[in-house]
BAPA-585563 format. One record per residue (C-alpha): residue number from 1; x negated, y, z negated; residue in three letters. Coordinates in steps of 0.05 Angstrom, whole numbers, plus 5000, padded with zeros to 4 digits. Last residue first. Example, Ala and Ser with C-alpha at 12.3 -4.5 7.8 and 13.67 -1.06 7.14 Angstrom:
<sites>
[2 [4727 4979 4857] ser]
[1 [4754 4910 4844] ala]
</sites>
This chain:
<sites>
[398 [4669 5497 5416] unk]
[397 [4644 5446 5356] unk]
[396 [4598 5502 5326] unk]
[395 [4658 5561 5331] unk]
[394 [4701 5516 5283] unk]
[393 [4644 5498 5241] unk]
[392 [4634 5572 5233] unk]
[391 [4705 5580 5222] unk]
[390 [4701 5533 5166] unk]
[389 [4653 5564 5130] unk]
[388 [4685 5630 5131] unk]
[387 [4734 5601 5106] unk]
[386 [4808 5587 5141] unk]
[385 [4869 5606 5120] unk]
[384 [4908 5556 5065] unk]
[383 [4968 5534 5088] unk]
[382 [4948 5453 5092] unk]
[381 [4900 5468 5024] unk]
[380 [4966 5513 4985] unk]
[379 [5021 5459 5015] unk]
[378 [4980 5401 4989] unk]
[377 [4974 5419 4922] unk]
[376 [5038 5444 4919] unk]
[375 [5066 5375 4940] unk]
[374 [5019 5341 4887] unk]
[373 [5049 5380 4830] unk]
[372 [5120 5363 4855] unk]
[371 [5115 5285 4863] unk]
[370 [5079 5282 4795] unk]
[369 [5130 5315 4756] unk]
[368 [5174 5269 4796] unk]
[367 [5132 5208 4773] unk]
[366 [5128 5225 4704] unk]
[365 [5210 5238 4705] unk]
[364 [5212 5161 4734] unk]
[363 [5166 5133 4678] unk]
[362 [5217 5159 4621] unk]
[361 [5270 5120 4642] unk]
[360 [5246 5050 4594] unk]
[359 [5254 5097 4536] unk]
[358 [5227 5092 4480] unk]
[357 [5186 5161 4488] unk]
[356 [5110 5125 4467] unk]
[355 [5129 5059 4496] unk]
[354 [5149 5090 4563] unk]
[353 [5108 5137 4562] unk]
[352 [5048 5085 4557] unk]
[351 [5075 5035 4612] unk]
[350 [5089 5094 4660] unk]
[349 [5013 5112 4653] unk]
[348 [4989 5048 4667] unk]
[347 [5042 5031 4707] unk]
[346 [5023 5082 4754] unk]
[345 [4953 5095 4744] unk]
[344 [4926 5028 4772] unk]
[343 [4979 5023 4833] unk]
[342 [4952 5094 4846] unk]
[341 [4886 5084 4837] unk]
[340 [4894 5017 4887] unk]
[339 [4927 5059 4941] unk]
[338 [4866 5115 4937] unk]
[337 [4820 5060 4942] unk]
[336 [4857 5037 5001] unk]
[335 [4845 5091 5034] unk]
[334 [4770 5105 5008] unk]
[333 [4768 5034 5049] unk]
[332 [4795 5060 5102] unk]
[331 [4754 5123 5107] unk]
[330 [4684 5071 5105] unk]
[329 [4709 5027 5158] unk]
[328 [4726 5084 5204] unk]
[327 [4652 5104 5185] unk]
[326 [4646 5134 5271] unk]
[325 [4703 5143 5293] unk]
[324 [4758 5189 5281] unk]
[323 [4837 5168 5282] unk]
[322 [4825 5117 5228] unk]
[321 [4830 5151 5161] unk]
[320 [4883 5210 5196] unk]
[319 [4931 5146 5212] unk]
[318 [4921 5108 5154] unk]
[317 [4935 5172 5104] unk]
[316 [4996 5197 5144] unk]
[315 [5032 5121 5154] unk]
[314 [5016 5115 5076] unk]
[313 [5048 5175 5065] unk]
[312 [5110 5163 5111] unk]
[311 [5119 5099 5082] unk]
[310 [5119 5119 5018] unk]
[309 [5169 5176 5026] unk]
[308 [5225 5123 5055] unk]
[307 [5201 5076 4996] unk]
[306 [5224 5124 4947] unk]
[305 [5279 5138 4986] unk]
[304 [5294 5059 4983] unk]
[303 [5287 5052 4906] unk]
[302 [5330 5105 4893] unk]
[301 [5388 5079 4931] unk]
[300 [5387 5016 4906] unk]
[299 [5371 5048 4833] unk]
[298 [5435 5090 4841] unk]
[297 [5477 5032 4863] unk]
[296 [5460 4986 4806] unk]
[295 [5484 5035 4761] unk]
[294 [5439 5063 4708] unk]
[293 [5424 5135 4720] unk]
[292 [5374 5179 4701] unk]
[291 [5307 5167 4714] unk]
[290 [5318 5123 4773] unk]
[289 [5365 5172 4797] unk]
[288 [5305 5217 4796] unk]
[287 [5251 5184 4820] unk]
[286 [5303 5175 4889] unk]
[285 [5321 5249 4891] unk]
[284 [5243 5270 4890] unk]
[283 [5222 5221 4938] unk]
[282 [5255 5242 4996] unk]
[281 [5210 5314 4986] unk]
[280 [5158 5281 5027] unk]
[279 [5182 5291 5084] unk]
[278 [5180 5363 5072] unk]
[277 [5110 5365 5073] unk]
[276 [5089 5328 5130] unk]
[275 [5146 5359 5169] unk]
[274 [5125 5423 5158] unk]
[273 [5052 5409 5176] unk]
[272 [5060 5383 5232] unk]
[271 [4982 5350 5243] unk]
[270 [5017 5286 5277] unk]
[269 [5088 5290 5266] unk]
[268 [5108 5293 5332] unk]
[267 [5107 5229 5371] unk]
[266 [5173 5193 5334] unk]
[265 [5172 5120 5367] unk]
[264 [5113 5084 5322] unk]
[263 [5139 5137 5254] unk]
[262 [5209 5122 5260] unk]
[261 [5188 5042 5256] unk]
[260 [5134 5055 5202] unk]
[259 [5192 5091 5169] unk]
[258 [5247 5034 5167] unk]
[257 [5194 4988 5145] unk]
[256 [5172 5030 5088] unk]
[255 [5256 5034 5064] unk]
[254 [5254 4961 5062] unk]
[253 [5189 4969 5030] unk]
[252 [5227 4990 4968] unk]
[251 [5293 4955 4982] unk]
[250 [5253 4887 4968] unk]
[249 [5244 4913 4885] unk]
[248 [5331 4920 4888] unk]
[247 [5332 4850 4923] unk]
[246 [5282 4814 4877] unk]
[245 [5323 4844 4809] unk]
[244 [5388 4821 4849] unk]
[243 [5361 4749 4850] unk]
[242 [5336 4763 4776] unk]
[241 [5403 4772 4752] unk]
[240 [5413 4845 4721] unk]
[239 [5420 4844 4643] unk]
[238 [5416 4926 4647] unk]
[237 [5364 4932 4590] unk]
[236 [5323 4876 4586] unk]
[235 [5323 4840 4663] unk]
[234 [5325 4911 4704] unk]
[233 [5288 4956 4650] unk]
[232 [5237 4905 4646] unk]
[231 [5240 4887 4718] unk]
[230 [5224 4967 4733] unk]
[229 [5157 4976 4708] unk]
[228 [5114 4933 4754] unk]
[227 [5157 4955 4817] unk]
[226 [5172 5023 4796] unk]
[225 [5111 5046 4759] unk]
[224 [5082 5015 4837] unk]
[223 [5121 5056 4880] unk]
[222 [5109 5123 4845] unk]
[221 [5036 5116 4838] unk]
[220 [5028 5090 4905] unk]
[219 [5064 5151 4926] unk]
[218 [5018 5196 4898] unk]
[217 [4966 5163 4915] unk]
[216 [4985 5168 4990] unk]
[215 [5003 5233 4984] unk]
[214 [4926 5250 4958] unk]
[213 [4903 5208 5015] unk]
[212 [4945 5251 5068] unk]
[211 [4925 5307 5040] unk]
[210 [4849 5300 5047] unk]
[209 [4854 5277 5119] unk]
[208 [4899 5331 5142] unk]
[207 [4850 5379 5115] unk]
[206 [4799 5338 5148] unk]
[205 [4829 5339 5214] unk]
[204 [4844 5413 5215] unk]
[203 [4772 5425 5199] unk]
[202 [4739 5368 5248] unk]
[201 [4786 5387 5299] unk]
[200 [4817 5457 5317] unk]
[199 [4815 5444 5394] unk]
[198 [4892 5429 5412] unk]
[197 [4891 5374 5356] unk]
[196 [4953 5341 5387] unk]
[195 [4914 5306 5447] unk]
[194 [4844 5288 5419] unk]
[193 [4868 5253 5358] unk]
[192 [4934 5229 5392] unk]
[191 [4875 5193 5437] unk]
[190 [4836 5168 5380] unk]
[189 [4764 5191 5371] unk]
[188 [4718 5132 5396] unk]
[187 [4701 5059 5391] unk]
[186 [4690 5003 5443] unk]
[185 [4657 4947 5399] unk]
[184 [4733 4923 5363] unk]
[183 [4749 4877 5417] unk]
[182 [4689 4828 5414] unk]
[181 [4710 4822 5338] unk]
[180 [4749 4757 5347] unk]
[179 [4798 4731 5297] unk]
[178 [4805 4656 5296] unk]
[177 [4782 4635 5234] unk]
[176 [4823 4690 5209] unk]
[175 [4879 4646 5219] unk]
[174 [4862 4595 5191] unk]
[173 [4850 4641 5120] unk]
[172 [4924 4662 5123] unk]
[171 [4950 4594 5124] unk]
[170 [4915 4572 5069] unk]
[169 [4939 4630 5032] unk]
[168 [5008 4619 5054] unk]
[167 [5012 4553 5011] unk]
[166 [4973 4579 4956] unk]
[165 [5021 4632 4951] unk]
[164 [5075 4588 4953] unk]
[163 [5055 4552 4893] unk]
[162 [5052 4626 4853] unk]
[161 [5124 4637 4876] unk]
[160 [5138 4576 4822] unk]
[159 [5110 4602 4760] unk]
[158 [5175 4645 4743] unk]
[157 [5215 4572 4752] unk]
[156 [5284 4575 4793] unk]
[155 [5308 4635 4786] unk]
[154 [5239 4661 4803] unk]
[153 [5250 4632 4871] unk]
[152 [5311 4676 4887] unk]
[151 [5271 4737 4878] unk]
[150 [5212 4715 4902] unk]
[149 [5250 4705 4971] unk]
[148 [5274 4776 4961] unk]
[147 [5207 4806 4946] unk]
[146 [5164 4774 4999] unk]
[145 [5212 4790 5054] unk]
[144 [5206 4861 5042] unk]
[143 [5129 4861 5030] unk]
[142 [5123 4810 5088] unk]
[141 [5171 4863 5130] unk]
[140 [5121 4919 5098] unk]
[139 [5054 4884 5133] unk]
[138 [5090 4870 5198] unk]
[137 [5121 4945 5207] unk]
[136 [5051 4976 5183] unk]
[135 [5010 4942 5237] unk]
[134 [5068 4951 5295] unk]
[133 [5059 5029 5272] unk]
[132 [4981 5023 5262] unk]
[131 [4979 5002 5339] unk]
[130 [5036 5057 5358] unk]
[129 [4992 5115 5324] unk]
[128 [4924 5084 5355] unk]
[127 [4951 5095 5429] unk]
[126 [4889 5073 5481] unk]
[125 [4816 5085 5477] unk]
[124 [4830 5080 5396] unk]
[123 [4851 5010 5397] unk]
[122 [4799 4966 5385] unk]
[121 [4764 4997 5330] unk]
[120 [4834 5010 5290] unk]
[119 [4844 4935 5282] unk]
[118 [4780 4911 5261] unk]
[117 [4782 4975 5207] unk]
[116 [4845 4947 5191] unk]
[115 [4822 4879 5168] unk]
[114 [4756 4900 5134] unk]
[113 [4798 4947 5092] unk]
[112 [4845 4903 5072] unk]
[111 [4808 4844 5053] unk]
[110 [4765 4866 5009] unk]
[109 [4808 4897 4959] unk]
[108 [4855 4827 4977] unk]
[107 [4799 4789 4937] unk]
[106 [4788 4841 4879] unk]
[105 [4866 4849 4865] unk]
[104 [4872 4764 4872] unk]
[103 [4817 4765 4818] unk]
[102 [4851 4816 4773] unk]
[101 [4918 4776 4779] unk]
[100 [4874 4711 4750] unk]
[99 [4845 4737 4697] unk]
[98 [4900 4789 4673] unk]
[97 [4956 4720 4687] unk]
[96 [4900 4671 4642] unk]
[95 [4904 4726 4577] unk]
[94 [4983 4715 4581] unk]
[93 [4971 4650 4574] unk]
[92 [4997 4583 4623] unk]
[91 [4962 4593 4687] unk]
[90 [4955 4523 4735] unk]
[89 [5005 4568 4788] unk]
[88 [4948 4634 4787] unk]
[87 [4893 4588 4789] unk]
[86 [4909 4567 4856] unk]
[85 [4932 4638 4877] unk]
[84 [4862 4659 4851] unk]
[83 [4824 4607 4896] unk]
[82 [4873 4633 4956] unk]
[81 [4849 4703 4940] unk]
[80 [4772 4686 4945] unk]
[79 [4788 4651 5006] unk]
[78 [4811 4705 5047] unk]
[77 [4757 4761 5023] unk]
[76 [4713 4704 5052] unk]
[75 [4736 4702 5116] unk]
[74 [4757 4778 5118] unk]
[73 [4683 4796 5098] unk]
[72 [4661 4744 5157] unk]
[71 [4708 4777 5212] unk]
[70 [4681 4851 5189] unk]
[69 [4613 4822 5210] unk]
[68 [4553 4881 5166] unk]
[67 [4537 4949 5164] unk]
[66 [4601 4988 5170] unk]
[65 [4642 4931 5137] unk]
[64 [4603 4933 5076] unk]
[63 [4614 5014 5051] unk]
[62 [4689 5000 5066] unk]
[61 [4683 4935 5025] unk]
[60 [4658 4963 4969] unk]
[59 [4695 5018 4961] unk]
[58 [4758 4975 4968] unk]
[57 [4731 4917 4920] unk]
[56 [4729 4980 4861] unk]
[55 [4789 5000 4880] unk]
[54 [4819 4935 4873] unk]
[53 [4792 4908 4811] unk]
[52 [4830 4969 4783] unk]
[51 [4888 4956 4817] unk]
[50 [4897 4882 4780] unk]
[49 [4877 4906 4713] unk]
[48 [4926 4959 4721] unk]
[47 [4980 4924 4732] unk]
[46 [4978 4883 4681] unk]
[45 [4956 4939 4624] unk]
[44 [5028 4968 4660] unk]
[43 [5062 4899 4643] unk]
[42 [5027 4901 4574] unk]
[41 [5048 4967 4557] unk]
[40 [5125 4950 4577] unk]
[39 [5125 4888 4542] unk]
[38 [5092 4814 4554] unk]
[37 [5128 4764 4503] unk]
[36 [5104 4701 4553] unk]
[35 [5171 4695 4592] unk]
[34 [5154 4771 4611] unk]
[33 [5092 4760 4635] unk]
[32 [5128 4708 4677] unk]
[31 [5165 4759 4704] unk]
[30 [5117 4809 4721] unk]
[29 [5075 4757 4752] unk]
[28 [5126 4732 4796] unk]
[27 [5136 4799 4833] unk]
[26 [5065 4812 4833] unk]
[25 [5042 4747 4855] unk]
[24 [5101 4738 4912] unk]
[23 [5095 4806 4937] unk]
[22 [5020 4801 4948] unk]
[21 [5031 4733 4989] unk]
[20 [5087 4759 5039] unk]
[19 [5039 4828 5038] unk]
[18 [4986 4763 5061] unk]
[17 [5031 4732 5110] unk]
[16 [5054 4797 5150] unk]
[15 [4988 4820 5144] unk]
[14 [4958 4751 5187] unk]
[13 [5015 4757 5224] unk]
[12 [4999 4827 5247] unk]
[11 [4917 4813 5260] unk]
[10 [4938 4754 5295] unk]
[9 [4976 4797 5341] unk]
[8 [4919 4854 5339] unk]
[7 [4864 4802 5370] unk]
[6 [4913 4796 5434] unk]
[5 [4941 4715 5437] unk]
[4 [4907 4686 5496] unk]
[3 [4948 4637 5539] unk]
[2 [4907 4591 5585] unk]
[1 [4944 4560 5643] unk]
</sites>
């Protein structure tokens, strides 16, 4: 008997692999920056060579998969990034690891998109929120995972996570041989789209939409000053052991998994707007023992409310990108743009006020500052009474 694996289960492994991947290069990278004299400015100029290669691929590949095979812009996304984890283990300059880490940026900026756009098409006849919940739990296990093996290997040799890579990259790209796209030609509005909107779509949607990509980047922003920003402050200040460094960064999407799996089981936070909101205030307590404590405790703890908030953003800005058909492809990639701005901001900016304050802290009170002005932002649009505008559009669609 014939056993046919379901498109979305290779679709899971395949993200479980490749987060597995993207921890491993940005984990090791930092490190072996810093074995090369790299300081706080350089690790955020790191960083945000890599997301800016990715926004750009993001666009691109949002615009792409809506005209042409999503499977053959995965293929070749694939492949791009195992040629960059190759190059990534022969590196030996500092100037080689912005080279290289930009390349693997502009592969997986491709990737991404394509791959959940494949995903989302299939599934919107039936539950998409419990689809993009199993897709978010694989993707932030590899994450997890990714981290706290890197963590251990680093001890090792800083250059030696990059060999794995190539490893799992090559795994990765067999299995997207094997993807099919016959499943993603049914598409449609979402069925938690039609059910929890109660009439009041395209405007309710799109406020919804809008908010959840400007939580996202926020987020992304505070995730990713922490994870390019912190090993400094871990390795040169506090004298942790790089083991613990890898468990402390894994704690981050430890906290994403736990909220991808509330977020599959918990069927009312779709268009709430009090619990989208005040969800998001879990991030404020965690930026700020970051900020300013220094026990190993506190930044456990920080880092896993941070990643408690993140998940729930990301799980928001996925969710509203996908949920309404037609240019999917195009909203997820403008989603992972989003991600990518924020990962290029964040240690950008962190880098910068950390060098200009002296103080390896500062980042985490930028983030916070950040946290706060973005919640308003969002409370006044979500709040905000319709325009006359809108309630034409309203009346239109009725």
């Amino acid at each position: 008997m014939e056993i046919t694996i379901p498109n979305r289960h290779r679709i899971y492994v395949a993200s479980f692999l490749m987060d597995m991947v993207c921890a491993f290069v940005v984990g090791a990278a930092a490190v072996y920056a810093i074995e090369l004299g790299a300081g706080p400015i350089h690790l955020g100029l790191l960083g945000a060579a890599g997301a800016a290669f990715y926004v750009i691929s993001c666009l691109l590949s949002g615009r792409l998969c809506d005209l042409l095979s999503r499977k053959a812009i995965i293929i070749a996304a694939a492949a791009f990034a195992a040629a960059s984890c190759l190059m990534l283990a022969r590196a030996e300059a500092l100037w080689e690891l912005y080279v290289y880490y930009s390349g693997f940026h502009a592969g997986i900026g491709f990737f991404w998109p394509a791959l959940q756009a494949l995903l989302a098409d299939s599934r919107h006849a039936k539950s998409l929120a419990v689809t993009l919940g199993n897709f978010c739990i694989f993707w932030s296990l590899g994450f997890t995972a990714g981290h706290y093996v890197c963590g251990y290997l680093t001890k090792v040799s800083a250059t030696l996570p990059f060999a794995w890579c190539v490893a799992g990259s090559l795994v990765i790209l067999i299995i997207c041989f094997t993807l099919s796209e016959i499943e993603g030609r049914e598409k449609g509005s979402s069925a938690d789209f039609l059910a929890r909107t109660n009439g009041q779509t395209r405007v309710l949607w799109n406020r919804f939409l809008i908010s959840g990509w400007l939580a996202n980047f926020t987020l992304v922003f505070t995730l990713s000053s922490a994870k390019m920003l912190f090993p400094k402050l871990a390795l040169d200040v506090d004298h942790l052991d790089r083991a613990l460094l890898g468990i402390m960064l894994a704690l981050i999407h430890g906290g994403q998994f736990l909220m991808f799996w509330l977020a599959k089981y918990w069927h009312g936070w779709q268009y709430n707007r009090r619990i989208y909101l005040l969800t998001q205030l879990i991030a404020l307590p965690g930026t700020a023992l970051l900020a300013f404590s220094s026990s190993v405790a506190a930044y456990a703890a920080g880092m896993l409310m941070i990643g408690l908030c993140a998940g729930f953003t990301y799980t928001s800005s996925i969710y509203y990108s996908t949920s309404r058909p037609p240019e999917s492809a195009t909203r997820t990639g403008i989603h992972e743009a989003f991600i990518g701005l924020g990962i290029l901001l964040g240690p950008l900016a962190g880098g910068f006020v950390s060098g200009a304050w002296n103080d390896l802290h500062s980042p985490y009170i930028l983030c916070s500052v950040l946290v706060l002005g973005a919640f308003a932002v969002q409370a006044f649009l979500l709040y905000r009474p319709l325009s006359g505008q809108e309630k034409s559009s309203e009346a239109l669609q009725r």
